[in-house]
N, CA, C and O atoms as CSV, one atom per row, in Angstrom:
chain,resi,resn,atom,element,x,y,z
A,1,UNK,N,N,13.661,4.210,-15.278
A,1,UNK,CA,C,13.413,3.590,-13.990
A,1,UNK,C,C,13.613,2.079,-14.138
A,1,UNK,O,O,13.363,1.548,-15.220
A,2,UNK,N,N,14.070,1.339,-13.057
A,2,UNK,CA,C,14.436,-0.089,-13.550
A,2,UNK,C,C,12.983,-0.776,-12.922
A,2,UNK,O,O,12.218,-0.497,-11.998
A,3,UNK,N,N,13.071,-1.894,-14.035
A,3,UNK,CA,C,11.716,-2.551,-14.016
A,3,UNK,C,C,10.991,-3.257,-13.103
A,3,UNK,O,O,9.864,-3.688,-13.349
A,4,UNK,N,N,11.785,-3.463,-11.651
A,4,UNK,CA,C,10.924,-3.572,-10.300
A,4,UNK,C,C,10.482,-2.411,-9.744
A,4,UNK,O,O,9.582,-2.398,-8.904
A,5,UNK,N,N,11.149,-1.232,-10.220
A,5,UNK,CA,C,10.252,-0.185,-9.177
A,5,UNK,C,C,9.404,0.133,-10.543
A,5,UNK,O,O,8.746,1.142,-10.287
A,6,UNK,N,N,9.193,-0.201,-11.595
A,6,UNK,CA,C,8.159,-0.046,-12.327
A,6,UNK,C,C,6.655,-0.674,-11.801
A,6,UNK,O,O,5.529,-0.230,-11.576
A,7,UNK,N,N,7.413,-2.085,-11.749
A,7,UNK,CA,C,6.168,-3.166,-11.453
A,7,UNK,C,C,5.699,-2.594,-9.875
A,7,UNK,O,O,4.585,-2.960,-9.500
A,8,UNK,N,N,6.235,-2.011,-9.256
A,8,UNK,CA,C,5.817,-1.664,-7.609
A,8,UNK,C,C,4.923,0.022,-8.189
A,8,UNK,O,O,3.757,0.274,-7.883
A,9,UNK,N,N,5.598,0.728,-8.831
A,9,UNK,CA,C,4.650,1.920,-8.931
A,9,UNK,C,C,3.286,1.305,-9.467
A,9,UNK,O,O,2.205,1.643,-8.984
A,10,UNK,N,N,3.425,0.227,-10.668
A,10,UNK,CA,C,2.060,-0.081,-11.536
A,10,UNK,C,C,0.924,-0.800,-10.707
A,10,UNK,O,O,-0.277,-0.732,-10.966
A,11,UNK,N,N,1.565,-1.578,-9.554
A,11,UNK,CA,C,0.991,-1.885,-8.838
A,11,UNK,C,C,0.253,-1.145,-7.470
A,11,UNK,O,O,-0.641,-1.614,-6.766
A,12,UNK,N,N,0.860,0.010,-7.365
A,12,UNK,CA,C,0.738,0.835,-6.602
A,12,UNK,C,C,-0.339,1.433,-6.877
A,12,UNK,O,O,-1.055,1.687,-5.908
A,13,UNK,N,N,-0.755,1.794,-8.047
A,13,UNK,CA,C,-1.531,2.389,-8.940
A,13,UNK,C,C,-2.892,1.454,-9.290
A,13,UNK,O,O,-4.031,1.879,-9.485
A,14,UNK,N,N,-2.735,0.976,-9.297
A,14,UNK,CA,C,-3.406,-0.372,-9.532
A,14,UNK,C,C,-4.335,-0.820,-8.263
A,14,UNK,O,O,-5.517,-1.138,-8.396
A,15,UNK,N,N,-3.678,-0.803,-7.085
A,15,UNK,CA,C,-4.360,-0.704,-5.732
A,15,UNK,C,C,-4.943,0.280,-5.523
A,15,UNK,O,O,-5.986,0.178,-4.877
A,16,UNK,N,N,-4.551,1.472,-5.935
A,16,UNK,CA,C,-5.129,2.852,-5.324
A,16,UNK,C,C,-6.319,3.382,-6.744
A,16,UNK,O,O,-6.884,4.475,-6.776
A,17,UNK,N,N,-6.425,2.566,-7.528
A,17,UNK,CA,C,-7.049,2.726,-8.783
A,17,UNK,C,C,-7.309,3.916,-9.351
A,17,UNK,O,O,-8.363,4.532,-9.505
A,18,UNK,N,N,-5.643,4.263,-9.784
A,18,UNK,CA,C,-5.260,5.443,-10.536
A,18,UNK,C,C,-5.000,4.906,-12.106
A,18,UNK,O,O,-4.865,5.797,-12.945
A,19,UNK,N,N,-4.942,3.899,-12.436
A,19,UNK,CA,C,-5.131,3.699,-13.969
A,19,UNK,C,C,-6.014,4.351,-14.863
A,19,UNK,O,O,-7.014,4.990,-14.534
A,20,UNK,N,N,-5.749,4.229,-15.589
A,20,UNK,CA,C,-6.752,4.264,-16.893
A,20,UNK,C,C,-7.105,2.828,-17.088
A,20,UNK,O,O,-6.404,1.833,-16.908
A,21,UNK,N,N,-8.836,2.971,-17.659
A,21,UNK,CA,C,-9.321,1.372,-17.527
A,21,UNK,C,C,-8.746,0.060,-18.184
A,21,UNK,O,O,-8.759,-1.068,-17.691
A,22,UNK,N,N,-8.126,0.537,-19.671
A,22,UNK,CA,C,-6.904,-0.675,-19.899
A,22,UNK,C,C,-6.339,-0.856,-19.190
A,22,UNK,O,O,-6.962,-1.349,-18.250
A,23,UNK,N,N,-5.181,-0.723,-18.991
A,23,UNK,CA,C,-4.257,-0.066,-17.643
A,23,UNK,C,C,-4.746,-1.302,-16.828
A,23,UNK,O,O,-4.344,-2.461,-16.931
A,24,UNK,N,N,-5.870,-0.712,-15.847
A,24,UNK,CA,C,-6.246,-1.326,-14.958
A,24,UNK,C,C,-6.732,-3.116,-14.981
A,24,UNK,O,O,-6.634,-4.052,-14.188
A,25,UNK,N,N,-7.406,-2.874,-16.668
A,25,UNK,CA,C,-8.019,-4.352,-17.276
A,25,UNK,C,C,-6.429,-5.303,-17.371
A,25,UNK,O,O,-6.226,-6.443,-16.954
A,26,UNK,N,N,-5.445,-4.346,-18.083
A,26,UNK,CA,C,-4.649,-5.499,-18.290
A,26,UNK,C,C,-4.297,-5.877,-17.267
A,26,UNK,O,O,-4.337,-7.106,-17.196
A,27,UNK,N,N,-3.842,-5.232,-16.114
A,27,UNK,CA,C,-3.246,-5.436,-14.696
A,27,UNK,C,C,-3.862,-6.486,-13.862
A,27,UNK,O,O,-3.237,-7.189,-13.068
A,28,UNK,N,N,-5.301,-6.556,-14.125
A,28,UNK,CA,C,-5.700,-7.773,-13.759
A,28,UNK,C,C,-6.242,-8.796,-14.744
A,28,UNK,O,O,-7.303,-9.400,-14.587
A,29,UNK,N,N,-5.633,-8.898,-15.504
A,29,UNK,CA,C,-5.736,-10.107,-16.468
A,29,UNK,C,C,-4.348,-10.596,-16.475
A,29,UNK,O,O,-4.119,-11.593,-17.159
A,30,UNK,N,N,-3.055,-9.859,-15.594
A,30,UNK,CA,C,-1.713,-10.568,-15.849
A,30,UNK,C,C,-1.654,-11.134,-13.988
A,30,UNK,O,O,-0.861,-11.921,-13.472
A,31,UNK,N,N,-2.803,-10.378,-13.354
A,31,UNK,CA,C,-2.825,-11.005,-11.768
A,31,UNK,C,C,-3.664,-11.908,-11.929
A,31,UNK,O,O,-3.521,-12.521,-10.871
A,32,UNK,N,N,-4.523,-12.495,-12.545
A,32,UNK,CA,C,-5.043,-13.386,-12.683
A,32,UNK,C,C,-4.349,-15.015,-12.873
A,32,UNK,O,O,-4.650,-16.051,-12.280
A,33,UNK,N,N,-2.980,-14.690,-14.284
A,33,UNK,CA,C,-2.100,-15.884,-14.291
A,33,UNK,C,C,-1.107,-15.912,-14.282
A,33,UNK,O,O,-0.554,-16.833,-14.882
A,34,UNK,N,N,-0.338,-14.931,-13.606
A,34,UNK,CA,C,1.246,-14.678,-13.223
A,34,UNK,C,C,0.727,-14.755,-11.799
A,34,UNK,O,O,-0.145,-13.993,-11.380
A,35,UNK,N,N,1.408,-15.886,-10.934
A,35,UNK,CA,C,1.480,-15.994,-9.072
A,35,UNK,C,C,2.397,-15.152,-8.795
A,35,UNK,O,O,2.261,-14.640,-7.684
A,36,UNK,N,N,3.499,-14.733,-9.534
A,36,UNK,CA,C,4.505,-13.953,-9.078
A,36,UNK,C,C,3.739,-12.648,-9.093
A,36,UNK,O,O,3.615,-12.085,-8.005
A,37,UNK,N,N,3.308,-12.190,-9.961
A,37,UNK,CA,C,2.352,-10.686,-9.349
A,37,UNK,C,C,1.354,-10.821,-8.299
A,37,UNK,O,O,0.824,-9.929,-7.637
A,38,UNK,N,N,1.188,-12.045,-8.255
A,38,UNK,CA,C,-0.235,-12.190,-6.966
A,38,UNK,C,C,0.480,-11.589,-5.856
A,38,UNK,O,O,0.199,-10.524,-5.307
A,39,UNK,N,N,1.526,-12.455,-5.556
A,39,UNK,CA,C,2.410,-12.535,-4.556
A,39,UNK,C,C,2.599,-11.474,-4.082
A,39,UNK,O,O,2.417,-11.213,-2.893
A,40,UNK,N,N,3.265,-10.158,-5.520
A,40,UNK,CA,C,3.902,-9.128,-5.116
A,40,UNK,C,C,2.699,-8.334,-4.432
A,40,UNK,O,O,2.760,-7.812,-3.319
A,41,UNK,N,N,1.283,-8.329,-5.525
A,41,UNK,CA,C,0.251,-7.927,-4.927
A,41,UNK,C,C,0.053,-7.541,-2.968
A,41,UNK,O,O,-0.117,-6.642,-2.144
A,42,UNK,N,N,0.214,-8.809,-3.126
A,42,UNK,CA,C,0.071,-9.440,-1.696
A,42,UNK,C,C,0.695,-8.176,-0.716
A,42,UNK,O,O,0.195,-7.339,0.036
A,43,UNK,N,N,1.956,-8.497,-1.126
A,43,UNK,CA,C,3.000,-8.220,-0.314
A,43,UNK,C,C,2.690,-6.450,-0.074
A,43,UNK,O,O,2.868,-5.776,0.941
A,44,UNK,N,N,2.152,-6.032,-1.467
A,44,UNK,CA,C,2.281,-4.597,-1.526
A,44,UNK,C,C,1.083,-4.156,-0.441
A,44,UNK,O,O,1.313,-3.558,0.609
A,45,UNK,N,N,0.186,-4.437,-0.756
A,45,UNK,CA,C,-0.980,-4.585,0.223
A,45,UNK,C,C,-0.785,-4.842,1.640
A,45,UNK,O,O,-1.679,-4.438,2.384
A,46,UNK,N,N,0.406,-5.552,2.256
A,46,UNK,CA,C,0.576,-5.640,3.534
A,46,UNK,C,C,1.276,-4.690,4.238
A,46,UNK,O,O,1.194,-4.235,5.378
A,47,UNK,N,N,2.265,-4.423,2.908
A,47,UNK,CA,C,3.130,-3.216,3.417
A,47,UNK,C,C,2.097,-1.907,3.650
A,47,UNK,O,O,2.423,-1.190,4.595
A,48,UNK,N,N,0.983,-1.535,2.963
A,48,UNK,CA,C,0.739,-0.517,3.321
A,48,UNK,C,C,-0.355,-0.891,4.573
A,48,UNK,O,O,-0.747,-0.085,5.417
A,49,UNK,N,N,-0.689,-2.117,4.485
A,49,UNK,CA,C,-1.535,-1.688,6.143
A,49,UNK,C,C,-0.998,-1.909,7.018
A,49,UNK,O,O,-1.708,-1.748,8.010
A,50,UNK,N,N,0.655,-2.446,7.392
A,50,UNK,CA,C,1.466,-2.378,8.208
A,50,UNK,C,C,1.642,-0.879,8.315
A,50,UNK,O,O,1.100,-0.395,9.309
A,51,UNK,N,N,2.356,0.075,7.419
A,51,UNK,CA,C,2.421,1.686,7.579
A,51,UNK,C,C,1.100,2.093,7.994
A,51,UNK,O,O,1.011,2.863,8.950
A,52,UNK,N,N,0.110,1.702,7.434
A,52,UNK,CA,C,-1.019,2.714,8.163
A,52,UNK,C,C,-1.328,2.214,9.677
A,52,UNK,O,O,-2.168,2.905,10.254
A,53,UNK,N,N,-0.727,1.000,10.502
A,53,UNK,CA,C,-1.153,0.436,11.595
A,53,UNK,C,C,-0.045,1.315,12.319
A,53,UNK,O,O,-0.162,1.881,13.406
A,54,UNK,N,N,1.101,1.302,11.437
A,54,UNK,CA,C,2.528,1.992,12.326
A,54,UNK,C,C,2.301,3.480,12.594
A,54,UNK,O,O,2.754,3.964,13.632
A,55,UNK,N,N,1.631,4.232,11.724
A,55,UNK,CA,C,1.186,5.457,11.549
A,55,UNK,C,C,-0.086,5.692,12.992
A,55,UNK,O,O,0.034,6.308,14.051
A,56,UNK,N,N,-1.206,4.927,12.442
A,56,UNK,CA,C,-2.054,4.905,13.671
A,56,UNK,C,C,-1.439,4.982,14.926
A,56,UNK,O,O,-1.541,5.995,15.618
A,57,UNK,N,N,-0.759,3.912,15.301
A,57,UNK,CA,C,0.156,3.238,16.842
A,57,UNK,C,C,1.107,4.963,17.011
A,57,UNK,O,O,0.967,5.638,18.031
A,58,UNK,N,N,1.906,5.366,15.976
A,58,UNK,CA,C,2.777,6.870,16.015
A,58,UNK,C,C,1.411,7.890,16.747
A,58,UNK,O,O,1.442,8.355,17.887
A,59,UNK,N,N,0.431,8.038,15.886
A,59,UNK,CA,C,-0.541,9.204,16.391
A,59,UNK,C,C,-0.996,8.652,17.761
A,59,UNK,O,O,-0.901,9.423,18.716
A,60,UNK,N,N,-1.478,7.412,17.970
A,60,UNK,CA,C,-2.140,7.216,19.504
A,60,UNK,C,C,-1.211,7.200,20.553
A,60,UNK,O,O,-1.682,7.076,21.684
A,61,UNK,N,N,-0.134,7.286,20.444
A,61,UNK,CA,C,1.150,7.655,21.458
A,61,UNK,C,C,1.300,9.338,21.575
A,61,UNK,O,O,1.457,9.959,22.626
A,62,UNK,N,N,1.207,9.917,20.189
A,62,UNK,CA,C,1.188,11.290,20.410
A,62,UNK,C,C,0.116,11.933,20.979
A,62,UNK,O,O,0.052,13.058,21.474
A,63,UNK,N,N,-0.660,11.136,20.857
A,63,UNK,CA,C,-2.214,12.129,21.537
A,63,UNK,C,C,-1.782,11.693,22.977
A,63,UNK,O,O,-1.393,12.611,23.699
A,64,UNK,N,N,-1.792,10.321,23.549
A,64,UNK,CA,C,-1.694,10.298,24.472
A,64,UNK,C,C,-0.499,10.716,25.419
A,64,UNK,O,O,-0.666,10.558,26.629
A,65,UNK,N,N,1.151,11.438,24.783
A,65,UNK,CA,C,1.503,12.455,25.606
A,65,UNK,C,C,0.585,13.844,25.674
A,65,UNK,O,O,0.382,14.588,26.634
A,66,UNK,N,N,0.066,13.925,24.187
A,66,UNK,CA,C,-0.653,15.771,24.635
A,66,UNK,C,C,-1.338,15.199,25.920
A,66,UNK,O,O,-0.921,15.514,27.035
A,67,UNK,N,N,-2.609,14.183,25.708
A,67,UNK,CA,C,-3.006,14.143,27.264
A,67,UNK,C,C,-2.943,14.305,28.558
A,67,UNK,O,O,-3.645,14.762,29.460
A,68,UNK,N,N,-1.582,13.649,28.371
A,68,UNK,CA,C,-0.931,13.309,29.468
A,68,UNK,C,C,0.142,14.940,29.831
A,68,UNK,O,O,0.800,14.741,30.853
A,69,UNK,N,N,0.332,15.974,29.398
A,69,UNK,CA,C,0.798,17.140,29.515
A,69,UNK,C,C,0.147,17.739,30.050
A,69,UNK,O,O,0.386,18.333,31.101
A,70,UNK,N,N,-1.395,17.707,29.086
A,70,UNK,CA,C,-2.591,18.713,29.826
A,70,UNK,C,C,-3.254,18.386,30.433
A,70,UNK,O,O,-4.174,19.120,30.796
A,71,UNK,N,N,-3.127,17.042,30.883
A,71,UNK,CA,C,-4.184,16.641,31.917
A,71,UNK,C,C,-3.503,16.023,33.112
A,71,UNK,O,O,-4.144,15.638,34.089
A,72,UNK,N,N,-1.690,15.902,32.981
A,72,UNK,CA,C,-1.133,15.412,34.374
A,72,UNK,C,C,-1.156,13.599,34.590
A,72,UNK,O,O,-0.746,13.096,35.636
């Protein structure tokens, strides 16, 4: 696997705190003084509460056609 979608899975993992506790210790001892992982941090973290806001906004449109079917 090439070594940005490494650093995006480890980080992925890392957010969702699927490590093992090294793992996890070193991961934040290299976010601590690399800004370039803060950053990516960052970024990864926005992306998923952008998808879960886009996801939400997808379901509250779908409920509100069922509504709007069965209730006219």
């Amino acid at each position: 696997m090439r070594p940005e979608l490494e650093e995006v899975k480890l980080l992925e993992e890392y957010v969702q705190e699927r490590l093992t506790e090294d793992q996890q210790q070193n991961t934040s001892i290299r976010l601590l003084w690399d800004k370039v992982w803060q950053h990516k941090l960052i970024a990864q973290k926005t992306a998923y509460k952008a998808l879960r806001l886009a996801g939400r906004q997808q379901l509250r449109s779908e409920l509100e056609s069922i509504h709007s079917r069965l209730f006219g």
